[in-house]
C-alpha positions, 0 to 999 in steps of 0.5 A: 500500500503507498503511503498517503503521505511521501514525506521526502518528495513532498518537502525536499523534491518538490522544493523551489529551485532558486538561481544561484549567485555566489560572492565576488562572481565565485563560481563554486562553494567547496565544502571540506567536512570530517567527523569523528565517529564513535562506537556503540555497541547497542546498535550494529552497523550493517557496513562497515567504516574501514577494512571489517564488518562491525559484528551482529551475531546474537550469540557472541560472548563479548557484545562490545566490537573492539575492532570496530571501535579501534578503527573508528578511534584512528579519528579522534586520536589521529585522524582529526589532527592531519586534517586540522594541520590540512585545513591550516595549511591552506586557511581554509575553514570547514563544517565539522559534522560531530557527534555530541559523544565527541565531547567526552571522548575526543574533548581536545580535539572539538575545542581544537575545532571550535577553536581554529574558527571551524563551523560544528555541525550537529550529527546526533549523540553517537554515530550508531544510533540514528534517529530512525531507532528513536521515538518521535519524544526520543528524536526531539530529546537527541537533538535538543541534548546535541545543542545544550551539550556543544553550548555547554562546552564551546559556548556556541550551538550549532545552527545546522544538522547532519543526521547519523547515517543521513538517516533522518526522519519525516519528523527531523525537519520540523523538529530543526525548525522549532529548535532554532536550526538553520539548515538540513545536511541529511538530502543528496538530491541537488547541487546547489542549496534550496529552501523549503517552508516548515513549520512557518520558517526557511530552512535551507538544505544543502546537499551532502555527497553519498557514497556513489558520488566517489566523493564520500570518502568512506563509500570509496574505502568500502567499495575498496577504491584506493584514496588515489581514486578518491582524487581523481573523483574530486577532479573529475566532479570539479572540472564538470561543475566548474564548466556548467557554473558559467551558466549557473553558480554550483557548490561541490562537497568534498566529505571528508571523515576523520577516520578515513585521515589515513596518510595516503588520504590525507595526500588526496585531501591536501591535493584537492585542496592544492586544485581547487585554490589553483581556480581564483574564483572558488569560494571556500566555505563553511556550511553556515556561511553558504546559508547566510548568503543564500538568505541575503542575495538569493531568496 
């Protein structure tokens, strides 16, 4: 039986298209995100983030997956800093979709990012547990906690969200609204940002990159492609939107995970960084700066 209500393509595919214009003429906005991810063993991933499978069977002895959680720490231990060194070399800032469980676990490496003017972007409590496990009372409470946890510690809240897994549901956008956000992370269908109504308020959604894309750096690793196709991915994205943005402004997402940070992809990171600002009319932005502009100059 079909729904009587298709939640996706009512709000985000039925969205009005606006004509893009970006600042000083830029043709693009390059966005460069990482986040920490952080295990929980209440919930198994059915894919895994790196090179094993986070495990599902009922009946081990030890449900607490320390392979899994060792991968996923490479971020907040090391990961988060080559990127971080990345980020400065060139003096780019970037949206760092975080985990609010990052406080506790990685609590340096979030003030680092807070602290070098980086934009912290809400990505619910944990990585492994996304909002279509939780009640709608349990989906506003995640939220809201996510907020007063990074206002507590950096003094600042975040403005816009990320859902873990981009696996949001037919309530989160509504719920965003009410909460104060600013813009929706979680949809892939365009390339360039869009508003939608909800609940009285313009929300903006800018587009992230799934792992088909190739740009989506965990997506490459799990379809074991090397960080060196990652690369030739971002060139080939950049070159293509590059040309079409003579007729029209695109912005292009380079997803990057702290997990992922490996040498050989942080190479590929700081390349495609060296590309992009060899094109003197690429804006780099954070997330929110994007927003910002759009509500000003292109509503």
């Amino acid at each position: 039986m079909m729904p009587a209500h298709d939640n996706f393509y009512d709000v985000y595919s039925k969205a009005k298209k606006i004509k893009i214009k970006w600042p000083n003429n830029a043709r693009m906005a390059i966005n460069l995100e990482a986040w920490t991810e952080t295990p929980n063993a209440k919930y198994r991933r059915t894919r895994h983030v790196g090179g094993s499978n986070p495990i599902k069977e009922d009946d081990v002895k030890s449900h607490y997956d320390c392979r899994t959680a060792s991968e996923n720490d490479y971020g907040g231990r090391t990961g988060v800093w080559r990127i971080l060194r990345i980020l400065d070399k060139y003096g780019v800032k970037a949206s760092f979709n975080t985990n609010a469980l990052c406080i506790h676990r990685y609590p340096e490496a979030v003030k680092a990012v807070h602290a070098r003017g980086h934009e912290i972007v809400g990505h619910s409590y944990a990585e492994d547990v996304q909002l279509i496990h939780l009640t709608a009372e349990e989906e506003r409470e995640e939220i809201r906690t996510c907020v007063k946890l990074f206002q507590d510690f950096v003094g600042v809240r975040p403005t816009g969200w990320l859902t873990s897994g981009m696996r949001h549901t037919e309530r989160t956008l509504g719920i965003l609204a009410d909460e104060g956000f600013l813009w929706h992370g979680d949809a892939v269908n365009d390339d360039n940002p869009y508003p939608v109504n909800m609940n009285g308020k313009t929300m903006i959604i800018v587009p992230y990159k799934n792992a088909i894309s190739g740009l989506n750096d965990t997506g490459m690793y799990r379809r074991g492609i090397t960080a060196r196709d990652l690369f030739n991915s971002f060139k080939d994205e950049f070159d293509i939107l590059y040309e079409e943005s003579a007729d029209e402004p695109k912005m292009l997402t380079l997803a990057m995970h702290c997990q992922m940070a490996f040498p050989a992809t942080g190479k590929v990171y700081d390349e495609a960084i060296k590309y992009a600002k060899s094109f003197p009319d690429a804006w780099f932005a954070k997330r929110i700066e994007i927003v910002d502009w759009v509500k000003e100059h292109c509503l």
